[in-house]
C-alpha atoms as one frame of an Amber mdcrd trajectory, in Angstrom:
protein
   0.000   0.000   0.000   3.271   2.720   0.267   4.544   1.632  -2.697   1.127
   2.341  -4.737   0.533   5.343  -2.768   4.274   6.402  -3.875   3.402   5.920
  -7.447  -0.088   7.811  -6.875   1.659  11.084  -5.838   4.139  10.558  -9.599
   1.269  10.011 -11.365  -0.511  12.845  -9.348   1.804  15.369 -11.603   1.424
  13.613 -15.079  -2.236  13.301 -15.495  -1.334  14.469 -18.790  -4.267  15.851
 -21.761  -3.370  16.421 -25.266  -3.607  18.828 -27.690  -4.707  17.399 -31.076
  -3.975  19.333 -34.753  -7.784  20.046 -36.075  -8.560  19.720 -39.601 -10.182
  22.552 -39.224  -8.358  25.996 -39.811  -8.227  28.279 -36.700  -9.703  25.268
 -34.088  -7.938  23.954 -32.025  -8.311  20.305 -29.858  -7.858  19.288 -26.368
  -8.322  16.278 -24.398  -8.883  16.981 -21.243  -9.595  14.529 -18.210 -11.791
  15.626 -14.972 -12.688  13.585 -11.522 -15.030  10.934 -12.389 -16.992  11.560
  -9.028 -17.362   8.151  -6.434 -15.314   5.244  -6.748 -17.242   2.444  -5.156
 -14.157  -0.185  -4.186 -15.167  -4.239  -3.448 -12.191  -6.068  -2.276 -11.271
  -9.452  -1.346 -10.109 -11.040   1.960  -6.187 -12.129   1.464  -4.778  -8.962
   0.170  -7.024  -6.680   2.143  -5.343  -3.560   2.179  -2.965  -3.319  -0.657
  -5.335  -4.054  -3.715  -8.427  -1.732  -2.417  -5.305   0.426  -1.962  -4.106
   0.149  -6.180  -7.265   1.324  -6.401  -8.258   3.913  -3.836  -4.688   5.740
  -3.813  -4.886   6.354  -7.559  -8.778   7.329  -6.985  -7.853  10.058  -4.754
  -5.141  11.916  -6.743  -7.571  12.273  -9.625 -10.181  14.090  -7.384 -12.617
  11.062  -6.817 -13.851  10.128  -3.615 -14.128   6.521  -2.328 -16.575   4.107
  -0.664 -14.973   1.009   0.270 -16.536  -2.333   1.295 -13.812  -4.519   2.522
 -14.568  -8.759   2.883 -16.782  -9.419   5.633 -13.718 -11.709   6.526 -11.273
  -8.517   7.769 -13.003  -6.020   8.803 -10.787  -4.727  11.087  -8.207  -4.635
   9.260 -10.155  -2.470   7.123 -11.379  -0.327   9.994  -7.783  -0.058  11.103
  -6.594   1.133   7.359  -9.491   3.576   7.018  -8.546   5.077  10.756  -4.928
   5.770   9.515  -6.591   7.623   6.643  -8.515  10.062   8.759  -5.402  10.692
  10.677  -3.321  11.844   7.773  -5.965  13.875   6.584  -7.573  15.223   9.472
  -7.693  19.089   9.395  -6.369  19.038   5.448  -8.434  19.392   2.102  -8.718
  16.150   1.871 -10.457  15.181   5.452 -13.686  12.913   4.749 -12.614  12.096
   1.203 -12.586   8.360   2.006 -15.235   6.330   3.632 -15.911   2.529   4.685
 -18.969   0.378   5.045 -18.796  -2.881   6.642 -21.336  -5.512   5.814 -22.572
  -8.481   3.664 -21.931  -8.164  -0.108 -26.203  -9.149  -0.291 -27.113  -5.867
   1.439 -23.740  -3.292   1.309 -22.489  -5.028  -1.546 -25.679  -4.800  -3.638
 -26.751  -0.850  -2.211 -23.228  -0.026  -3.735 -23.386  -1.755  -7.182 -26.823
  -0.672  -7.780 -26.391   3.409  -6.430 -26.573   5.459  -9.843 -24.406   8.112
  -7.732 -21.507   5.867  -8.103 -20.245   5.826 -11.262 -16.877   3.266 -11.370
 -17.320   0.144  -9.367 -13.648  -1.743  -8.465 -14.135  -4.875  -7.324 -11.829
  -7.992  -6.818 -13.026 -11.325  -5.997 -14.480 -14.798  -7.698 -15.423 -14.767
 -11.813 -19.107 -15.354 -10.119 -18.499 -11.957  -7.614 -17.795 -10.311 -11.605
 -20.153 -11.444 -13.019 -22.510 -10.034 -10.511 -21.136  -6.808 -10.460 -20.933
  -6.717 -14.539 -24.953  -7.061 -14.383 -25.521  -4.570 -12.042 -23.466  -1.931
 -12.743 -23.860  -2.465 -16.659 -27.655  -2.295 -16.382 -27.251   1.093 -15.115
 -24.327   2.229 -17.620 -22.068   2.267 -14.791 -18.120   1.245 -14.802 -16.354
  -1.318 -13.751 -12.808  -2.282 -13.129 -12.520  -6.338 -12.698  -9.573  -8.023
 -11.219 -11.401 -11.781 -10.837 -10.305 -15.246 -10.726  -6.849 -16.750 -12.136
  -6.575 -20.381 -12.930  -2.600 -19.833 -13.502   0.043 -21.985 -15.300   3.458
 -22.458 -15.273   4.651 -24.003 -18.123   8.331 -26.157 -17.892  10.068 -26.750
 -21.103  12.763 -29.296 -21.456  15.550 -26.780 -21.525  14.560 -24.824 -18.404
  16.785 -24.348 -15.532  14.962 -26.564 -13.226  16.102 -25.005 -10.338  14.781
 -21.815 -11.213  11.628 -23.188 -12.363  11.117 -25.147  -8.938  11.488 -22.057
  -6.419   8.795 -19.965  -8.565   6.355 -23.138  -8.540   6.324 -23.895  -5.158
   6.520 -20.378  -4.147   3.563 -19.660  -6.284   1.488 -22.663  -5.433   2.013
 -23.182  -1.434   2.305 -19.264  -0.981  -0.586 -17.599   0.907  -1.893 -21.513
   1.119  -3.061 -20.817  -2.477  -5.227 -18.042  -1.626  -3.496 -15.367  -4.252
  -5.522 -14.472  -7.428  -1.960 -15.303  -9.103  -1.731 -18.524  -7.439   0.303
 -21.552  -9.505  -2.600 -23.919  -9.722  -1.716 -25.879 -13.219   1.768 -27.558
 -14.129   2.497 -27.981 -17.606   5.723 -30.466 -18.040   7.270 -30.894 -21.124
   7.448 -35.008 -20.896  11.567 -34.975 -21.820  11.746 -33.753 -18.182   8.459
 -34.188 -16.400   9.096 -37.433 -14.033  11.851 -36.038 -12.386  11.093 -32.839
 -11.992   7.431 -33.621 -10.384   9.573 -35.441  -8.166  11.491 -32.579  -7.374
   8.284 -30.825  -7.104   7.136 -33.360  -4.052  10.659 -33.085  -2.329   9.771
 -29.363  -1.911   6.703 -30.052  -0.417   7.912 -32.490   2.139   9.951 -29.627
   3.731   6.899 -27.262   3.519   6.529 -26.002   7.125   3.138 -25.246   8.245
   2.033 -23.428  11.040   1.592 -19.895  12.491   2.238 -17.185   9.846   3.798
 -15.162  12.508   6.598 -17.935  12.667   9.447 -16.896  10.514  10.328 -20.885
   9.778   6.553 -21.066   8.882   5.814 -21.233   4.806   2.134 -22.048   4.753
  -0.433 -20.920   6.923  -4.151 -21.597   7.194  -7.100 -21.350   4.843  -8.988
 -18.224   5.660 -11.962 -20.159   6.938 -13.993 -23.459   7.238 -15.789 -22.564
   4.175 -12.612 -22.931   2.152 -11.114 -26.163   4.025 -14.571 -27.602   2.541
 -13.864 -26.413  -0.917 -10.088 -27.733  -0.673 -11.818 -31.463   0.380 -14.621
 -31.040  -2.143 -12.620 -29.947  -4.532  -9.613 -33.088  -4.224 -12.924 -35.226
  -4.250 -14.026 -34.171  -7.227 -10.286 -34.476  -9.119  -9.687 -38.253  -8.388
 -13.786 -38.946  -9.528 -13.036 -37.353 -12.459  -9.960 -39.574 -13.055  -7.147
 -37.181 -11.451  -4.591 -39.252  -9.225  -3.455 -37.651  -5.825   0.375 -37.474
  -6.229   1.138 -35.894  -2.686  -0.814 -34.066   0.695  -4.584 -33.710   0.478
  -4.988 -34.130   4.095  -6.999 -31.691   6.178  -4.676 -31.209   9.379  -7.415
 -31.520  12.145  -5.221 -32.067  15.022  -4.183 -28.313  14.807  -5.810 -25.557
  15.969  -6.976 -23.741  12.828  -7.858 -24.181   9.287  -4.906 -26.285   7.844
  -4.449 -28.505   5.331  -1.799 -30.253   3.421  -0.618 -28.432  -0.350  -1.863
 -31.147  -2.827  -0.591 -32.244  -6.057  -2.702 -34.171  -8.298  -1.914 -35.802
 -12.154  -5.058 -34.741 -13.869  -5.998 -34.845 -17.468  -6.464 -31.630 -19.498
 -10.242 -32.007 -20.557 -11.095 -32.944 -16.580 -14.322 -30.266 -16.229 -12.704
 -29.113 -12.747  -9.323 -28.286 -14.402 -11.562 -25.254 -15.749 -12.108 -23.957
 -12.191 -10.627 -22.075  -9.889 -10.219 -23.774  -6.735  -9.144 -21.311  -3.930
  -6.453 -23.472  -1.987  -3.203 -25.077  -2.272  -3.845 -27.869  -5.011  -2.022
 -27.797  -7.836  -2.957 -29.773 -11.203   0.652 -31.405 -13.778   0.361 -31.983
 -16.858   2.119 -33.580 -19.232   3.052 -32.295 -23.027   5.371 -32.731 -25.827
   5.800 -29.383 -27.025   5.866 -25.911 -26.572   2.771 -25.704 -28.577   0.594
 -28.289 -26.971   1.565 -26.069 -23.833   0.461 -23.109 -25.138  -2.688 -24.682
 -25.877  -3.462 -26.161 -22.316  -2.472 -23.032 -20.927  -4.985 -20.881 -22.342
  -8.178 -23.752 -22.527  -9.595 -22.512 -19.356 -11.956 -19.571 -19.063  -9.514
 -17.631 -16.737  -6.920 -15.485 -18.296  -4.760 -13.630 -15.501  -1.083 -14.869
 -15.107   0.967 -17.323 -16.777   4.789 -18.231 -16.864   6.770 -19.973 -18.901
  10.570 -21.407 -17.970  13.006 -22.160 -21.009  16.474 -20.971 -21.932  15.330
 -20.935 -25.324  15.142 -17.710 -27.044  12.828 -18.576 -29.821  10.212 -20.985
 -27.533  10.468 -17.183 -25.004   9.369 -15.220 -27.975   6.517 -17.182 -29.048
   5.195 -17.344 -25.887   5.254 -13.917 -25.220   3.669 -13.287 -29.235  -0.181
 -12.708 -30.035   0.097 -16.653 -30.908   1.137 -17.687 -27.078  -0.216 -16.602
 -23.872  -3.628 -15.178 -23.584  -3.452 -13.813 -20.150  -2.970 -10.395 -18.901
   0.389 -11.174 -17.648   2.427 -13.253 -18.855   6.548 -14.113 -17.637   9.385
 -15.744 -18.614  11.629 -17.997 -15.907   9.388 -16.038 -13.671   6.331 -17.768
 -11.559   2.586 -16.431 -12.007   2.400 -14.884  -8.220   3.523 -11.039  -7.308
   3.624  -8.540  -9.560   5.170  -4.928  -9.690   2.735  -2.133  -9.449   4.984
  -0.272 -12.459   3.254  -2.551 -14.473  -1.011  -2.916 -15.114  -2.380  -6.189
 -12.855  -5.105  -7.701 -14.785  -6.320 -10.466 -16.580  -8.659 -11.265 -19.564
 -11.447 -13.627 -20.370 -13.455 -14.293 -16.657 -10.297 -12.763 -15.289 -12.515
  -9.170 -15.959 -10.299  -7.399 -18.309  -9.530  -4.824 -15.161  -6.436  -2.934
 -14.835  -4.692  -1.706 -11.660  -1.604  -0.231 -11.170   0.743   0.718 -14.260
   1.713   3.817 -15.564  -1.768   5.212 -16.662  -3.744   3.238 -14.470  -5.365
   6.670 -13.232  -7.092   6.977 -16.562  -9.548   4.681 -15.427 -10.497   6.537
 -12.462 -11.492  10.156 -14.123 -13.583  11.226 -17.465 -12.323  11.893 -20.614
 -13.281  15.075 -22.344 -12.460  16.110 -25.757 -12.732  20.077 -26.069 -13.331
  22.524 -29.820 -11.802  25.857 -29.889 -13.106  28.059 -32.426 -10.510  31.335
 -32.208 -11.506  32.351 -36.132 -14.169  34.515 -37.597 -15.742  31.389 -39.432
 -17.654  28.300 -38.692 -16.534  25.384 -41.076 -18.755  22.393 -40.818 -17.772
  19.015 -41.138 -16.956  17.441 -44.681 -17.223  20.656 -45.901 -21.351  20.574
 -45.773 -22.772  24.274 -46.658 -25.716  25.846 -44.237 -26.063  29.097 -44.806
 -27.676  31.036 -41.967 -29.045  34.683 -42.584
């Protein structure tokens, strides 16, 4: 959240207009941009104050105003954010500027979407949460910024540095216990290499300590809730009926005080229905392929299009991957995982992912309203394609 406030106040002094040649002789064009008005802002429980913040710090520098309903999971974290606000700004211009509502996304959620007074709706959370929000706020020719689901792949070529590969993959599959939009939660081996890598892949995982998050040796913590350690057993249920074969964890840690569970690797098969979903815990689907275009091709058969990597040492496989002909998501890396991401650069995804962008170097364009000014300083009043009105 100080890094995309940082970047707020730069772009605070380039919110740049342009000044366009006319066809016309003695007009002149501008492009101006003003405040759009009230940013309505929907976030998600695991990042809870740094992606409302991508939003709400660019929001303010362009003269908008915010209402933010945080998860009903961390609230007061939320409440805590909101309070360090009001003390910054207390006394300033800018005092009251920023307000929060805590409730259920049935009754807050729905006031917000639905309020004609709000006219850009940011909201991060499930493909079904977009969805939502894409009917509601489109049915009143309101805005919306989507940063939704990620079903991400890392893709492993034969000629990869392995070692590289297998810091990014567990890093972006055990992580956050899989609760990152940009989690790793699909493994695409090229076959030359996949046995023993997936068993390098399960050696990591053995030493995966899990435990408090406040324990430096700790490397997984807990699901955010019971509700999700369902979905995670669900979910592995589902896989192996559908013909996927458990390959390591899968247990839900019961003994311990909390919502653990194991990571979980599973073998599954590419046109598995439940490879197409995003399941929001540490399970993490391998595949196997014999080139870099069959990979290609697995990686972008699933409705989510958010992040994607691909490791290789080959400069030709790096360039086609990066091409209109390989990766369809938003982001897209080479020898580089699919979780973090730089706010220099727009976060967003296509497909279900939303097509949202936050961050980036004109991410405030989204937040204000574009206005494209004439200037008639002549004597005359040409009309366009040289039509002739004459007026008395």
């Amino acid at each position: 959240m100080i890094d995309i406030c940082d970047l707020a106040v730069g772009q605070s002094r380039q919110l740049y207009g342009r000044e366009i040649a006319s066809e016309r002789r003695d007009h002149r064009l501008v492009e101006q941009w003003h405040p759009l008005g009230v940013v309505g802002i929907i976030s998600a429980f695991n990042f809870p104050v740094a992606v409302p913040g991508w939003g709400w710090a660019i929001a303010l520098v362009c003269g908008d105003t915010i209402v933010w309903k945080p998860s009903s999971l961390t609230p007061l974290i939320s409440i805590a954010a909101q309070q360090i606000f009001h003390e910054v700004t207390a006394g300033t211009e800018a005092e009251g500027v920023f307000s929060l509502v805590i409730g259920r996304g049935g009754t807050v959620g729905e006031a917000l979407l639905s309020d004609d007074r709000v006219p850009l709706i940011q909201a991060t959370g499930s493909c079904a949460v977009g969805e939502r929000v894409s009917a509601a706020v489109g049915k009143r020719s309101g805005r919306a910024i989507l940063e939704l689901g990620g079903n991400n792949a890392v893709i492993v070529l034969d000629d990869a540095d392995l070692k590289l590969a297998l810091r990014a993959i567990v890093f972006g599959s055990v992580g956050t216990a899989g609760q990152r939009c940009t989690s790793t939660r699909r493994l695409i081996l090229q076959r030359g290499i996949a046995t023993r890598f997936l068993e390098q892949v399960v050696a990591a995982y053995r030493t995966v300590r899990i435990g408090d998050p406040l324990d430096e040796k700790t490397l997984m913590g807990p699901l955010v809730s019971q509700e999700a350690v369902d979905d995670y057993r669900k979910g592995l249920v589902e896989i192996q009926r559908q013909g996927g074969k458990l390959v390591y964890g899968g247990r839900v840690l019961e003994d311990r005080a909390g919502y653990f569970v194991e990571p979980a690797i599973v073998r599954s098969r590419v046109d598995m229905p439940i490879v197409r979903e995003e399941i929001f815990a540490p399970i993490l689907h391998v595949f196997e392929v014999d080139s870099l275009g069959e990979a290609i091709e697995v990686n972008n058969a699933v409705p989510q299009g958010l992040s994607s990597g691909l490791f290789t040492t080959n400069l030709n496989a790096a360039e086609r991957w990066l091409s209109a002909a390989g990766s369809d998501c938003g982001i897209a890396n080479v020898n580089a995982g699919t979780s973090g991401a730089e706010i220099g650069g727009a976060f967003g995804g296509e497909k279900a992912t939303g097509g949202g962008r936050q961050a980036g170097s004109d991410a405030w364009k989204g937040y204000m309203r574009r206005q494209t000014c004439t200037i008639n300083y002549g004597d005359d009043l040409p009309l366009a394609q040289g039509v002739a009105f004459p007026v008395d």
